[in-house]
N, C-alpha and C positions, 0 to 999 in steps of 0.2 A: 504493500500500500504506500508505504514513505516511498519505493524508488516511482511509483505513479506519478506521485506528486511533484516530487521534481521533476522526474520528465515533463511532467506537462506546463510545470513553473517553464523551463529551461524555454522548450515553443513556445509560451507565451512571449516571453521574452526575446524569442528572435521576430517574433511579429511584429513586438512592439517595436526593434530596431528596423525593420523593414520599413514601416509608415512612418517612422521618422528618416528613414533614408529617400523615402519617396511619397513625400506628402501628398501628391496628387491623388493615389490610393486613399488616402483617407477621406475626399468626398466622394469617390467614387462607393467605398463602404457605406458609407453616409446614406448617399444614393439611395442604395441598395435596400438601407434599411425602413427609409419612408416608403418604398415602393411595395416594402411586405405591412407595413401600416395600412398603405391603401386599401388591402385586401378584407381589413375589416367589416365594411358594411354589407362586404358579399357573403365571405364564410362564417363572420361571427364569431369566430375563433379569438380574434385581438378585439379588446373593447375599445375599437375606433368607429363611435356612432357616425350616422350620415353627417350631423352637427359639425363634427370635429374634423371629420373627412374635409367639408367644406371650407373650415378656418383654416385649414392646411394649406388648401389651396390658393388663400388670401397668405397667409404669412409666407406662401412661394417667393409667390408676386413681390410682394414688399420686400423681400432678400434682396433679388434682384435691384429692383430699384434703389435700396439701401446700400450695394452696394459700390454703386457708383458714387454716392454721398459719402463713402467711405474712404472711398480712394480720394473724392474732393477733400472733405473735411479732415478724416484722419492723417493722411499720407501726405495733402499737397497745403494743408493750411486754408482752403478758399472753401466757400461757403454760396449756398445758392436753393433760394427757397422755391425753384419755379420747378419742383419734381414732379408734382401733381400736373402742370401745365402739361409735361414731358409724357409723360402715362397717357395722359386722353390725346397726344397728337398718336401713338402709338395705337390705343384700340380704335381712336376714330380713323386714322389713315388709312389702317388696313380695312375697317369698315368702308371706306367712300371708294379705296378701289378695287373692292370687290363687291363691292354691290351696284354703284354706278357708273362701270368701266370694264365691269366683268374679269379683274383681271383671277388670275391660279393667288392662290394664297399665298406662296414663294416668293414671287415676283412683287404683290404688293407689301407685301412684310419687306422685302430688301430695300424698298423706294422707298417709302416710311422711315426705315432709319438713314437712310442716306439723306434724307431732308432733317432729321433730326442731328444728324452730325455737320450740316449746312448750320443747323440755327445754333448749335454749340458753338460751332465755329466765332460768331457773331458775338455771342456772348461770350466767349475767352478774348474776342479784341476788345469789348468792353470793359471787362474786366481790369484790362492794361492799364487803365487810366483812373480807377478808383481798385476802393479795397474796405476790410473792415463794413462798417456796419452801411456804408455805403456802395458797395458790392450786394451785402445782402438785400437793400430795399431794393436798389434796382433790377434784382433776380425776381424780385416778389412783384413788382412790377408786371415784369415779362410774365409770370403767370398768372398772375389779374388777364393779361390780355389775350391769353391764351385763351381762357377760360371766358372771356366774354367773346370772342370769335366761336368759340363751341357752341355757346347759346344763342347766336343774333345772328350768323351766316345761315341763309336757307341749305347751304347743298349738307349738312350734320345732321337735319332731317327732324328739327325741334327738341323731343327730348332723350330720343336715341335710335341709334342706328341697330336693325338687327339684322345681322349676318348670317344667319339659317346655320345648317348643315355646312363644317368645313372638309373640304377635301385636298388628303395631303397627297405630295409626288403624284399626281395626277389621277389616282387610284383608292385611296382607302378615302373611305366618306364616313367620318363620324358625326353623331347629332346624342348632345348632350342632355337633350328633353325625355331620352328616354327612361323609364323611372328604375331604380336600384331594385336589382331582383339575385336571389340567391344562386349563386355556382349550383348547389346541391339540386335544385330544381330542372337542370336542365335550360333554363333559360338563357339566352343570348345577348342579353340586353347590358355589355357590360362597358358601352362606349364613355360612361364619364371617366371609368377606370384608368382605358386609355389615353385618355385626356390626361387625367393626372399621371402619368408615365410620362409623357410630352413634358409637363411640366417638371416633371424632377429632373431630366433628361437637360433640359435650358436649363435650369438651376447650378446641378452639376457642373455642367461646362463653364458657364457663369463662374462661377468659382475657381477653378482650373486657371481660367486666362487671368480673374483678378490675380491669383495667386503668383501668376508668371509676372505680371507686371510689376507685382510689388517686389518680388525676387532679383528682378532686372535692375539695368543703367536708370531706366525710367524712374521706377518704384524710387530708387538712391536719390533721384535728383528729385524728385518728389519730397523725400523727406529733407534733403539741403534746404529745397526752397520755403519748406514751411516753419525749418529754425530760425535760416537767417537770407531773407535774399541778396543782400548786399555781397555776404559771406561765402552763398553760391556763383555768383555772378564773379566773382573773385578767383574762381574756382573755375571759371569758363561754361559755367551750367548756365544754357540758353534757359532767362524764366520766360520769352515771350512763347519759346517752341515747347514747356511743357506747361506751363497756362492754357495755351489753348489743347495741347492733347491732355490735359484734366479735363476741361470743360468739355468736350467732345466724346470722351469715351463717359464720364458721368450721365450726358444729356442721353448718348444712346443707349444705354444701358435704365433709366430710369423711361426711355421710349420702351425697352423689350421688355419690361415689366407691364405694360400697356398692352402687346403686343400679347402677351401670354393672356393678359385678361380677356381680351378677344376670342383668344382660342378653345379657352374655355365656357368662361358664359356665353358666348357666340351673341352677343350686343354690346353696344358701345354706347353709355350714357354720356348727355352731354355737360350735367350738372355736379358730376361727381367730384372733380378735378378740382379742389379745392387748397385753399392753404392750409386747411388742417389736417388735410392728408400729406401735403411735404413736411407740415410740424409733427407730424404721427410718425411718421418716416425717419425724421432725424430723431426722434427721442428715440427709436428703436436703435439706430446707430449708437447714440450714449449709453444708452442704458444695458446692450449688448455689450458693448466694449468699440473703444474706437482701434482703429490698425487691427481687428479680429474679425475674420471671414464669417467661423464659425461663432463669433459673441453678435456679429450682424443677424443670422437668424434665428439665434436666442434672442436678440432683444426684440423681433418682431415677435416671438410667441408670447413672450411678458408682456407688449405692447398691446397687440389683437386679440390673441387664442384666449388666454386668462382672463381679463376682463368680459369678452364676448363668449365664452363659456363657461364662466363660474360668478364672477361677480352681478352678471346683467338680470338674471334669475334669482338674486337675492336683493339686489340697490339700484336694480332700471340701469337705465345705458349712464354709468359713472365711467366710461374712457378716458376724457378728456382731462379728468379730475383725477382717475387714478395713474395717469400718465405723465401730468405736471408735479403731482406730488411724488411719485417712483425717481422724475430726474433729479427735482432737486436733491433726495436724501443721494442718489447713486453721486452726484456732484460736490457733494458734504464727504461722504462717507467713504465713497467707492469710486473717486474718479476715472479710476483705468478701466471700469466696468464689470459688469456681471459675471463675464465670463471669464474673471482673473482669479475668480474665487476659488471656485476648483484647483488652481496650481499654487496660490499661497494655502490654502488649507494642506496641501503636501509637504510645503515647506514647514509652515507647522508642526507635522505629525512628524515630520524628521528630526526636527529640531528638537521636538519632547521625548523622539525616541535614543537620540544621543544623550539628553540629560539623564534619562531611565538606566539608560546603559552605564553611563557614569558612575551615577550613585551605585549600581548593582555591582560594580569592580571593585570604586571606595571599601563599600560594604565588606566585600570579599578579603580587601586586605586587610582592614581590622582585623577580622575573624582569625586569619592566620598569621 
C-alpha cells in the first residue's frame, strides 16, 4: 500500500512538472473539464442545473472579453471603459451580415473583427495624446456612442437582431431553441451542448494566445510600458506600436466575446451594451486577479454565476451592490486578487510546516 502511494505521489508529481513545463496544457485541461460540466443537464450525473449551465455560458463570454481588459489594464497600464460598446458591434455585426447580406457565419465573424481592430486602431491613436482618467472618459464616450448607434440606426433592426439557426463550415446547422432532453432517452436534441463546446473551444484558444503574448517581446514591453514609459522609451520600446497593438487586440477580443454571444443565443440585443456591463467586466478583472488568465475567469464566476445563482433567490438582483462592495474589500485586503489566494495559502502551510518541523527537532534534542 505505502509503495502505491508513492508511486502515485511520484506521477502526480511528474504531471504537475509537465503543466508547468507547458502551461498551455493547463487550459486545454481546463477545457476539458467544463466541457464534462456541460454534460450535466443531459445525464444528470454532475449537479450542473440548466441554470448554471446557462451562467457558464455568460461567464464564457465575459472571460473572453475580460481578457482583453487584462492584457489593457493589467499588463499595458491603459484603461478603457467602451467593452460593452465592443460586444454589441461583435453580436450585432455578425447579426447584420448574416441576416441582411446573407453572408456564411465565417466570413461575417472575420469582417466584424476586422472592423473592430479598425476602431481599436482609432482609439490606441487617441489614446497617444491623453491618459489617466482622461483616457478612461473618452473610452466611455466611445461607448455611449456605440451604444446609441445600436439603438437609433434602423439597419440593428430596433430592439434586436435575431439570427435563427447558425450554420458552421458550410455544413453543421445548429439551433439553440431546441429544449434540453436526456442522453438516456434516446433523444437528439443536444445542439445547445454543442454550442457550449464552440464556446469552451474560443475560450481555450482565447487563452493560449493571451498566454503567448504575455510570454512574448510584446507581453515584456507591455509591462515596461505600464511601470514606466519614459523608462521604456529609454529602452527603445516603441509605446506608440504597442499602445495601439493593446488597444487593438483588447477591442477584438472584447468584439469575440460579442461574437460568441451571437452564437449562442443566436440574437443580438441592441440595448444590452451598456456601461455596467464594461464596469461588471473590469470588477471581474480585479476581483479575479489582475496579470491572471485563470483569476480573469474566476473573477467573472464571483462576478455573474454567485450572485445570479445564489444570492438573486435570497436579496432580488443585489449584483451591482454585491460587486462594488466584493472590489472595494479585494482593493483593501487582497489587491493582487482572488486568485493569489490559493498560492499564499501554500506558502503559508509551508511556512507553518517548517516551524512544526523545527520545534519537533528542538524537541528531539532536549530529549537526548
Amino acid at each position: 500500500m505505502k509503495k502505491c502511494m508513492e508511486c502515485m505521489k511520484t506521477r502526480w508529481n511528474r504531471f504537475v512538472a509537465l503543466l508547468k513545463r507547458h502551461p498551455p496544457l493547463q487550459y486545454v485541461i481546463f477545457g476539458g473539464m467544463l466541457a464534462i460540466m456541460g454534460l450535466g443537464p443531459y445525464f444528470g450525473i454532475i449537479p450542473v442545473s440548466t441554470a448554471m449551465f446557462g451562467a457558464l455560458i455568460t461567464v464564457m463570454i465575459w472571460t473572453v472579453a475580460a481578457l482583453g481588459i487584462n492584457l489593457l489594464l493589467g499588463y499595458g497600464g491603459l484603461i478603457s471603459l467602451a467593452t460593452a460598446g465592443f460586444m454589441g458591434v461583435g453580436a450585432l455585426g455578425v447579426g447584420i451580415f448574416m441576416t441582411e447580406y446573407g453572408w456564411p457565419f465565417e466570413l461575417a465573424a472575420l469582417m466584424t473583427l476586422l472592423i473592430s481592430g479598425a476602431l481599436g486602431l482609432l482609439i490606441g491613436i487617441f489614446s497617444l495624446k491623453v491618459s489617466g482618467i482622461y483616457l478612461a472618459i473618452g473610452t466611455l464616450f466611445v461607448g455611449e456612442i456605440l451604444r446609441r448607434i445600436f439603438t437609433n440606426v434602423p439597419i440593428f433592426g430596433g430592439e434586436r437582431i435575431n439570427i435563427g439557426e447558425i450554420t458552421f463550415l458550410g455544413r453543421f446547422t445548429i439551433d439553440r431553441n431546441l429544449p434540453f432532453q436526456d442522453f438516456a432517452t434516446g433523444a437528439s436534441q443536444y445542439e445547445r451542448y454543442w454550442l457550449y463546446l464552440i464556446l469552451t473551444v474560443l475560450m481555450v484558444l482565447t487563452m493560449i494566445v493571451v498566454h503567448n503574448i504575455v510570454k512574448s517581446s510584446t507581453g515584456r514591453a507591455f509591462m515596461a510600458m505600464s511601470r514606466s514609459e519614459n523608462a521604456a522609451q529609454s529602452m527603445g520600446i516603441s509605446i506608440i506600436k504597442y499602445r495601439l497593438i493593446a488597444f487593438i487586440v483588447a477591442t477584438m477580443l472584447a468584439t469575440l466575446g460579442g461574437i460568441m454571444y451571437a452564437i449562442y443565443f443566436q440574437n443580438a440585443p441592441t440595448e444590452a451594451w451598456t456601461l455596467i456591463l464594461s464596469l461588471m467586466i473590469i470588477g471581474a478583472v480585479v476581483v479575479g486577479g489582475l496579470k491572471s488568465i485563470f483569476g480573469t475567469f474566476l473573477g467573472a464566476v464571483i462576478i455573474h454565476l454567485v450572485p445570479n445563482l445564489y444570492l438573486r433567490p435570497l436579496f432580488g438582483d443585489v449584483r451591482s451592490l454585491f460587486t462594488g462592495v466584493l472590489i472595494i474589500v479585494v482593493i483593501l485586503f487582497y489587491p493582487r486578487g482572488v486568485v493569489f489566494v490559493v498560492t499564499d495559502l501554500k506558502k503559508l502551510w509551508g511556512k507553518l510546516k517548517k516551524r512544526l518541523q523545527g520545534r519537533k527537532e528542538t524537541a528531539h534534542d532536549e530529549q537526548s
